[in-house]
C-alpha positions as a Python dict, from the first residue, in 0.01 Angstrom:
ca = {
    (1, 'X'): (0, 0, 0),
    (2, 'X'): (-46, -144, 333),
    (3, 'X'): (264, -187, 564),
    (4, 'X'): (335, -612, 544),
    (5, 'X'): (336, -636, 925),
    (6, 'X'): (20, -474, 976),
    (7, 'X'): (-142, -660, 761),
    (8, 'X'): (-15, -964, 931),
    (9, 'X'): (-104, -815, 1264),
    (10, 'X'): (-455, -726, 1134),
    (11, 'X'): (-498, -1120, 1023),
    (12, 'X'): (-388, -1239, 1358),
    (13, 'X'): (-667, -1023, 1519),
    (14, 'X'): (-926, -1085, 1293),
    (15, 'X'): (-884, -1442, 1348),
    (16, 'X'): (-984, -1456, 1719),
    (17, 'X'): (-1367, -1357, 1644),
    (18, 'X'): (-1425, -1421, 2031),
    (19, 'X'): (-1292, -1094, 2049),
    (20, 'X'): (-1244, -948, 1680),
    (21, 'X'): (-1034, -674, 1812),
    (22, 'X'): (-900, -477, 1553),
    (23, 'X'): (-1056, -627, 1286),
    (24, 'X'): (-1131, -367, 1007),
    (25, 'X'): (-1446, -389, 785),
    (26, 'X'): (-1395, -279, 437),
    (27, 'X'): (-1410, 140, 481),
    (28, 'X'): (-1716, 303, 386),
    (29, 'X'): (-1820, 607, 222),
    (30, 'X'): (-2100, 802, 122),
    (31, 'X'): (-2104, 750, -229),
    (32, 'X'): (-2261, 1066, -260),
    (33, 'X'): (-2196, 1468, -159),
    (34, 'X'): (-2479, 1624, -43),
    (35, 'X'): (-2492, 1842, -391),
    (36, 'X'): (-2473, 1526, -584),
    (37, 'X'): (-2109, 1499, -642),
    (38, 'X'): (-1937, 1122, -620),
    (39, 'X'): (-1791, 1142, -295),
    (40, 'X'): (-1458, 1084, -478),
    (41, 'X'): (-1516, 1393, -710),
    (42, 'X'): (-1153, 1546, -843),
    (43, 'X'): (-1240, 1858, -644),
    (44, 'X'): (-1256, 1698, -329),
    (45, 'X'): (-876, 1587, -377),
    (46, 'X'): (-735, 1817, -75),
    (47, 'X'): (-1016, 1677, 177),
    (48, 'X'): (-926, 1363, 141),
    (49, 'X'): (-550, 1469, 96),
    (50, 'X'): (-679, 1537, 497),
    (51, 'X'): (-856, 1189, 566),
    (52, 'X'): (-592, 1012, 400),
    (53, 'X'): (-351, 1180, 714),
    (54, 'X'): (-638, 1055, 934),
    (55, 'X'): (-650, 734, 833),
    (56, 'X'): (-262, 684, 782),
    (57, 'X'): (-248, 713, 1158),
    (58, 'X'): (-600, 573, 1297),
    (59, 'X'): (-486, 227, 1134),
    (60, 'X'): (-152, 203, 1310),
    (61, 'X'): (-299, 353, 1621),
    (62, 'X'): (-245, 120, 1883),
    (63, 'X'): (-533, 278, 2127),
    (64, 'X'): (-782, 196, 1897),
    (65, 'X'): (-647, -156, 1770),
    (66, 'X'): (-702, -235, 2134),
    (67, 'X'): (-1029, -176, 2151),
    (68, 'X'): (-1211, -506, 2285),
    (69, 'X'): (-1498, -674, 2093),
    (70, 'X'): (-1523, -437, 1830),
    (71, 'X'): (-1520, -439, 1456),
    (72, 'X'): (-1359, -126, 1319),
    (73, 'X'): (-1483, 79, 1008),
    (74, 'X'): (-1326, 402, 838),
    (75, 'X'): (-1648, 619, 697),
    (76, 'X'): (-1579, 920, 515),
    (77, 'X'): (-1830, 1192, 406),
    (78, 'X'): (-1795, 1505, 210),
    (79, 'X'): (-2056, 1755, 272),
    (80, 'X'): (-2119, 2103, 164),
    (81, 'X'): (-2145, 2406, 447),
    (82, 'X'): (-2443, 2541, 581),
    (83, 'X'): (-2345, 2843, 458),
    (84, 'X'): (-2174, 2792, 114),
    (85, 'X'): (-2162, 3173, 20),
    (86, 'X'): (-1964, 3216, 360),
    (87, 'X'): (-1763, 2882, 442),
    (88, 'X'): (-1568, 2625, 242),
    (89, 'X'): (-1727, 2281, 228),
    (90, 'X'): (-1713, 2060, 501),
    (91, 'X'): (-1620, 1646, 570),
    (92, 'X'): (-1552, 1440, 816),
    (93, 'X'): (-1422, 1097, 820),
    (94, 'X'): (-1475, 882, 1128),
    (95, 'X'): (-1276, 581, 1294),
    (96, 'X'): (-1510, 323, 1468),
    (97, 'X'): (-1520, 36, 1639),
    (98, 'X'): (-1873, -153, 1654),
    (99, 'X'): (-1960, -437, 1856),
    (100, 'X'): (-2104, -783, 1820),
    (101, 'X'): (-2466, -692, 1756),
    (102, 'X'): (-2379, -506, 1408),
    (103, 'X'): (-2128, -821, 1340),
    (104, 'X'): (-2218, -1019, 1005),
    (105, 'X'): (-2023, -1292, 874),
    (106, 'X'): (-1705, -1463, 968),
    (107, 'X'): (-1498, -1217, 858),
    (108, 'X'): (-1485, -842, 911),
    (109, 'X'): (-1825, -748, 803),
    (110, 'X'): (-2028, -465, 976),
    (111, 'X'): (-2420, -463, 897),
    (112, 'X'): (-2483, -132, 801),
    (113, 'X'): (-2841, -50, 870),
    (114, 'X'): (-2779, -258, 1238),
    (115, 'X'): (-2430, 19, 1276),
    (116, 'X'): (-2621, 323, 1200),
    (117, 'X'): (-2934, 250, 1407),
    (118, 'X'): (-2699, 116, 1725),
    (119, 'X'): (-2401, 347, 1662),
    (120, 'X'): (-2037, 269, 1765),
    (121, 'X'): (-1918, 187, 2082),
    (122, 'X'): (-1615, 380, 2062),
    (123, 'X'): (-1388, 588, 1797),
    (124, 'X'): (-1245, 912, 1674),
    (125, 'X'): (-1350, 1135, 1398),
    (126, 'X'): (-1206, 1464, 1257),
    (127, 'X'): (-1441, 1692, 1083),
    (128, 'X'): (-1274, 1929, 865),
    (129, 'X'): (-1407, 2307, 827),
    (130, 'X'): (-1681, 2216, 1042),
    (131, 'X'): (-1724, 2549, 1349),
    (132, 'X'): (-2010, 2366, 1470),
    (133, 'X'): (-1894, 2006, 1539),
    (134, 'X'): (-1860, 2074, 1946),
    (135, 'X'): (-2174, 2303, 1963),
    (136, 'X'): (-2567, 2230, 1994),
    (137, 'X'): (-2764, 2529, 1893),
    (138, 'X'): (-2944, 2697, 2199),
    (139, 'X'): (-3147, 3027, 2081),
    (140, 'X'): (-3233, 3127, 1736),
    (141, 'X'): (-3400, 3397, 1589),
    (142, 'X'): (-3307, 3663, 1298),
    (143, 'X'): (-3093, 3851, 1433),
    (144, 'X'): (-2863, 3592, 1688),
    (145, 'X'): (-2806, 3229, 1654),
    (146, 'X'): (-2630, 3111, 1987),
    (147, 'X'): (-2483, 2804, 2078),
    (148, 'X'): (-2395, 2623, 2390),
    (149, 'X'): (-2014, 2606, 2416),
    (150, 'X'): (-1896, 2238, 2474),
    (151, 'X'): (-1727, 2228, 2831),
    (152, 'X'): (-1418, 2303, 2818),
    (153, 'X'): (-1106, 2017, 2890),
    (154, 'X'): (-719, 2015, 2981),
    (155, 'X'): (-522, 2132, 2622),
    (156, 'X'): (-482, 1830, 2400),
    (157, 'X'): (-108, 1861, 2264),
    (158, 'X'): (-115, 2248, 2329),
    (159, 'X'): (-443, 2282, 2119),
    (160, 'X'): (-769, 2362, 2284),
    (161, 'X'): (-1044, 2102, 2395),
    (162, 'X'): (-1409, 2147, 2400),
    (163, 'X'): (-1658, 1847, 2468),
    (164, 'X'): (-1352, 1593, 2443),
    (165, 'X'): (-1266, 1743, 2058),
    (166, 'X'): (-976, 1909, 2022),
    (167, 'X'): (-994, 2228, 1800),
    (168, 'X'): (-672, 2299, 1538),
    (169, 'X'): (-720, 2611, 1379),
    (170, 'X'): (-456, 2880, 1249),
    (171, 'X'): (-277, 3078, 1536),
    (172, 'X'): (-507, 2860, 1789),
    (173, 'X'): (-770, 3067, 1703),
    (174, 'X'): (-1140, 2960, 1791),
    (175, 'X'): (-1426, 3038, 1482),
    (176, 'X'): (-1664, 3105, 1757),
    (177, 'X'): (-1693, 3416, 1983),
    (178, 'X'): (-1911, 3460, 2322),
    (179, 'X'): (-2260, 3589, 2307),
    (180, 'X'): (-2273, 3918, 2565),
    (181, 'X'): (-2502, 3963, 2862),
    (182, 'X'): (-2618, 4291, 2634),
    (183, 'X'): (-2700, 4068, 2316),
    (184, 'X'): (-2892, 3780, 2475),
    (185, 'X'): (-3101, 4003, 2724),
    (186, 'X'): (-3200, 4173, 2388),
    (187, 'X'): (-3294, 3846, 2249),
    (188, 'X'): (-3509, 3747, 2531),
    (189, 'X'): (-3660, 4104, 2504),
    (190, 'X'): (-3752, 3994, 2131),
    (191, 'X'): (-3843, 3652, 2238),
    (192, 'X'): (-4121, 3787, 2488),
    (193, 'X'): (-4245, 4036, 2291),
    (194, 'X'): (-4285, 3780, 2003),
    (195, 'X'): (-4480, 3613, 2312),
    (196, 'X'): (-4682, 3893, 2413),
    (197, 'X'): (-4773, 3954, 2030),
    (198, 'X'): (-4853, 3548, 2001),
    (199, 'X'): (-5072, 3604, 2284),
    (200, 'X'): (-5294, 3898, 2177),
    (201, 'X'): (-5337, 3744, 1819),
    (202, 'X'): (-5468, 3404, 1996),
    (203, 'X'): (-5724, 3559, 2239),
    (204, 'X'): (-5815, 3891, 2038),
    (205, 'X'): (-6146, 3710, 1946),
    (206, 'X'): (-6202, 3581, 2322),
    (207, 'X'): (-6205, 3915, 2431),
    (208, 'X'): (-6457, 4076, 2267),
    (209, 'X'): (-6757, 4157, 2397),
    (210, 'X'): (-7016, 3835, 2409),
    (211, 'X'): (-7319, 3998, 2205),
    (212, 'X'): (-7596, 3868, 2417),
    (213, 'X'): (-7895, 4054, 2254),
    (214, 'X'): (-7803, 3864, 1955),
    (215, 'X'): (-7829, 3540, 2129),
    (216, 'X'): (-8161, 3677, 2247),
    (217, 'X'): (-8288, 3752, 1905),
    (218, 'X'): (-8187, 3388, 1759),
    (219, 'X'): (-8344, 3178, 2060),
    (220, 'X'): (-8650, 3410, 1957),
    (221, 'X'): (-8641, 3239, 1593),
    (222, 'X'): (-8618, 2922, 1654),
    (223, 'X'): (-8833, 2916, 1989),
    (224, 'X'): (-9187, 2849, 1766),
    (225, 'X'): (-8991, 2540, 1586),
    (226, 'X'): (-8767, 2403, 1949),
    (227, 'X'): (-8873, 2568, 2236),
    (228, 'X'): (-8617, 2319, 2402),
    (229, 'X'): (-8367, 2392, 2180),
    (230, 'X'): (-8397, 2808, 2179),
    (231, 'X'): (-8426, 2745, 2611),
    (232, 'X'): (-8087, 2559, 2643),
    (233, 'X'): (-7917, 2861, 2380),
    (234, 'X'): (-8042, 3121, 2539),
    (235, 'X'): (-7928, 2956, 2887),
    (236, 'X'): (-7574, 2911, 2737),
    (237, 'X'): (-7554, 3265, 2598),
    (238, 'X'): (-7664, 3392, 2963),
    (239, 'X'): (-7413, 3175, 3118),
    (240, 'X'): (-7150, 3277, 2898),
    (241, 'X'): (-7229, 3674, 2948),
    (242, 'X'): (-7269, 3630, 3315),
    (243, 'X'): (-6905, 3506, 3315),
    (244, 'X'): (-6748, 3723, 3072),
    (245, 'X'): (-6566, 3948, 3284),
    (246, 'X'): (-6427, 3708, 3525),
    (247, 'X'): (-6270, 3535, 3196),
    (248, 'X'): (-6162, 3817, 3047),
    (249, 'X'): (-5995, 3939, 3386),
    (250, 'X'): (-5817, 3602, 3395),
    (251, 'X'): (-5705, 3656, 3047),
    (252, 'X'): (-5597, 4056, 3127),
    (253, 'X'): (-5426, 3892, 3447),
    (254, 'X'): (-5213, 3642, 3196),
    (255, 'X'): (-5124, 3906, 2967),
    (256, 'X'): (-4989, 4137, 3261),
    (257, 'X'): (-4788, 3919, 3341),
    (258, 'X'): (-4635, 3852, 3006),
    (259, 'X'): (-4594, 4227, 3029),
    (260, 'X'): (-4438, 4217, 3317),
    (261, 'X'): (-4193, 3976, 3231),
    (262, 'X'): (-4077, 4230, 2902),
    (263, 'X'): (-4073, 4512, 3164),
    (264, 'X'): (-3865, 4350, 3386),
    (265, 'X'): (-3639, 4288, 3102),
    (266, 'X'): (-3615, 4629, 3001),
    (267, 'X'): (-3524, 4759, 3359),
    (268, 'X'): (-3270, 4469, 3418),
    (269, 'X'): (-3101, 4577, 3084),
    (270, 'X'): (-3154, 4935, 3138),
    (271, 'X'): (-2983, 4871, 3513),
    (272, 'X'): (-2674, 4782, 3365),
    (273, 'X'): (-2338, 4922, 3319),
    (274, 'X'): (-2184, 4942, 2957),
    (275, 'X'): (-1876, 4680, 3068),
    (276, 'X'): (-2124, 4458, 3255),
    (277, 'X'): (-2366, 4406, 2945),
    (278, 'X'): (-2046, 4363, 2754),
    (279, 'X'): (-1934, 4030, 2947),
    (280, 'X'): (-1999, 3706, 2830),
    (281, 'X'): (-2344, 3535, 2901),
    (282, 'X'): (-2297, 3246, 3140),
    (283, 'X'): (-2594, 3046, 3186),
    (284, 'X'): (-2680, 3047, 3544),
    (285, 'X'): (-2966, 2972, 3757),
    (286, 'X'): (-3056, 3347, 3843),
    (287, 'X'): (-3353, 3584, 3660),
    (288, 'X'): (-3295, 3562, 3321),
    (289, 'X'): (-3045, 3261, 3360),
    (290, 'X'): (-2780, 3541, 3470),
    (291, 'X'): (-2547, 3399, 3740),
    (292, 'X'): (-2710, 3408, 4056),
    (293, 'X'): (-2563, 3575, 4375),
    (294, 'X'): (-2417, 3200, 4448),
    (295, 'X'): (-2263, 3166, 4154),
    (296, 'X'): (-1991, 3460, 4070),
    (297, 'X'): (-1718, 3175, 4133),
    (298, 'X'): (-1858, 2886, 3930),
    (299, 'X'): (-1738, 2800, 3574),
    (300, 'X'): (-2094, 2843, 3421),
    (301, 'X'): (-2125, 2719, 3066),
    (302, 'X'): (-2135, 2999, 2828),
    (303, 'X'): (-2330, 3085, 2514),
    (304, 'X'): (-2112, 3150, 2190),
    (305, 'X'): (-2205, 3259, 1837),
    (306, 'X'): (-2033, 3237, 1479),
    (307, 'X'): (-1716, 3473, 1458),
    (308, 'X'): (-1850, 3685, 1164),
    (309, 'X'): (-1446, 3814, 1200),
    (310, 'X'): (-1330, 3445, 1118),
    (311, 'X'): (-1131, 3438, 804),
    (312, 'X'): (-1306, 3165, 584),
    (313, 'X'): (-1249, 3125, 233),
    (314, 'X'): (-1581, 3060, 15),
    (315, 'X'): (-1373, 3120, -310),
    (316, 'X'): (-1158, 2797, -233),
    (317, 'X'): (-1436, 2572, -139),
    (318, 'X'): (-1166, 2310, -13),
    (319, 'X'): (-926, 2512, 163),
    (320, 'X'): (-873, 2330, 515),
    (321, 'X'): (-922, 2597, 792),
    (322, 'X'): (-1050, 2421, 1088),
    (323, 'X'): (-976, 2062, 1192),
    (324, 'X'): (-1158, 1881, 1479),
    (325, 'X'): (-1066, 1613, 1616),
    (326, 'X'): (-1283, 1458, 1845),
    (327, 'X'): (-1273, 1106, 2074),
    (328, 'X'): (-1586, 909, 2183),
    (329, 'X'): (-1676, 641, 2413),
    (330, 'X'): (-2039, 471, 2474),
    (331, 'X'): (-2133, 610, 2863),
    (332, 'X'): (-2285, 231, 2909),
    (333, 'X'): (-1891, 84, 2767),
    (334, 'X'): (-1643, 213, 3066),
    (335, 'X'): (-1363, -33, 2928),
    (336, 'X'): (-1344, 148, 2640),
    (337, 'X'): (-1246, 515, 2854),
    (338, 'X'): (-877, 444, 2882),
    (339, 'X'): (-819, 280, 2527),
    (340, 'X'): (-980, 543, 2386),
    (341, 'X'): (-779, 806, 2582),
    (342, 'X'): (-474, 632, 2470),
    (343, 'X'): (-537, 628, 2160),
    (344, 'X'): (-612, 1009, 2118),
    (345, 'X'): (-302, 1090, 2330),
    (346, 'X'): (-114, 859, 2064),
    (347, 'X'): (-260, 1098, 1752),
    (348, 'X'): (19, 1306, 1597),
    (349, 'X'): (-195, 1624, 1608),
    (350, 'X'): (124, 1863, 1495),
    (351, 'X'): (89, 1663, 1164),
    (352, 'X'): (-313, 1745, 1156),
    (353, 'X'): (-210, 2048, 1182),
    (354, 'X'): (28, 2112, 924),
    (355, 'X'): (-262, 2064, 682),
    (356, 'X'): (-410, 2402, 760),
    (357, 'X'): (-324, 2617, 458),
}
């Protein structure tokens, strides 16, 4: 049950539709899991044990009630991991404010085809068990999947901050690790020979030999019924010989220097001390993207990958082991920067925490 004087405050605001700040459309939620599963399934009852901590404290949070000419809507999801034999599931349960353009009615109301395609101009979310919620994939092949690392902020209540989220985890540990200088040198090493392999299979018919007496021999059959048509063939096929090596030395030329490239690779790998290649790979502006000679003091962005090590449950597919807990503002809504850091700072992220079991 509501608290009587917030539900009195929440009236008052929702009556000044000038500004509608504060006003709360009725929550949403997918009614669906992505397996199928009402999104208020029994065995979901510990996520939303979660949201329900969430919510509890983005409805009396006076940061976001003072967000200006908004509408605000709880959304919760339940999801299942992208890798359900390894992780528990995931959900995440978000705390918007929308403005005027995605207004319908008098009342409360948010359109929800007009909120999804214009998004929210401000909020907070917390996505539970989810490693990748900071992250936007940057490499992939089979053998490493690496991500860029959100930059990193000031501590949020002693926990750590990447890309404005703030990342609760047992023992402040991170699920993510950094990808070495020795591990993504090897993937660009697979990446350009899968080039170099592309290459030959694309041009392995250009480079054979034109067969010219065969051009010869078919202008010769058809010369008694199109002597015009057997001329302009055999003056193609001519044409075409006549050119064939500079083409195919363009084409050799190319393919050097796709070999070159790999080679390179090999010797700048191969140049490299055991502890260097061991170092975390910062993307910098140097061969390679290694750190260029102007760049050893700079806080490069680095490139992280799933910690295998990372103690996830799959057994207990609801077990909460990673909260995140992130803030957002619209880069064209400046107003909203400072409510929105107040109402983050105002989040009681110990109790967040004491979810983690």
């Amino acid at each position: 049950m509501k608290h009587p004087s917030l539900l009195f405050t929440l009236a008052l605001l929702c009556a000044d539709s000038a500004r509608a700040a504060a006003c709360l459309a009725a929550p949403a939620a997918e009614p669906i899991s992505t397996d199928g599963l009402p999104v208020h399934h029994a065995a979901f009852k510990p996520l939303h044990a979660a949201m329900d901590q969430f919510e509890t404290q983005a409805r009396a949070n006076a940061g976001l009630l003072a967000l200006p000419d908004v509408r605000l809507r709880i959304t919760r999801a339940v999801l299942d991991s992208d890798a359900p034999q390894r992780r528990p599931r995931e959900a995440v349960i978000h705390a918007q404010g929308f403005g005027p353009k995605t207004w319908t009615g008098d009342g409360c109301d948010i359109h929800a085809q007009a909120a999804q395609r214009i998004g929210p101009r401000a909020g907070f979310s917390v996505f539970i068990n989810a490693p990748l919620a900071t992250m936007n994939r940057w490499a992939h092949d089979e053998q490493l999947t690496a991500y860029l690392e959100g930059e990193r902020g000031e501590p949020l209540q002693g926990w750590p901050v990447f890309h404005d989220c703030a990342v609760i985890a047992p023992e402040g540990r991170l699920p993510w690790v950094p990808v070495t200088v020795g591990e993504m040198l090897d993937y660009f090493e697979r990446e350009q020979q899968r080039r170099l392999a592309d290459w030959d299979r694309r041009h392995a018919q250009a480079l054979q030999p034109f067969d010219l007496a065969a051009a010869e021999r078919r202008a010769a059959q058809i010369r008694p019924q199109n002597a015009r048509a057997a001329d302009t063939l055999l003056a193609v096929a001519r044409q075409r010989k006549a050119g064939e090596a500079g083409h195919h030395a363009q084409l050799a030329r190319v393919r050097q220097q796709l070999a070159d490239e790999l080679d390179d690779l090999r010797r700048t790998r191969a140049g490299m001390s055991a502890g260097q290649l061991a170092e975390p790979y910062r993307l910098g502006t140097g061969r390679h993207r290694l750190p260029g000679a102007g760049e050893a003091g700079r806080a490069l962005k680095r490139l992280v990958k799933l910690d295998p090590a990372f103690p996830w449950d799959a057994r207990n597919r609801t077990r909460i082991q990673l909260l995140t807990v992130c803030a957002s503002t619209h880069p064209n809504n400046p107003a909203y920067a400072q409510p929105m850091r107040d109402a983050i700072a105002a989040l009681d992220l110990s109790r967040l925490a004491a979810l983690l079991n």
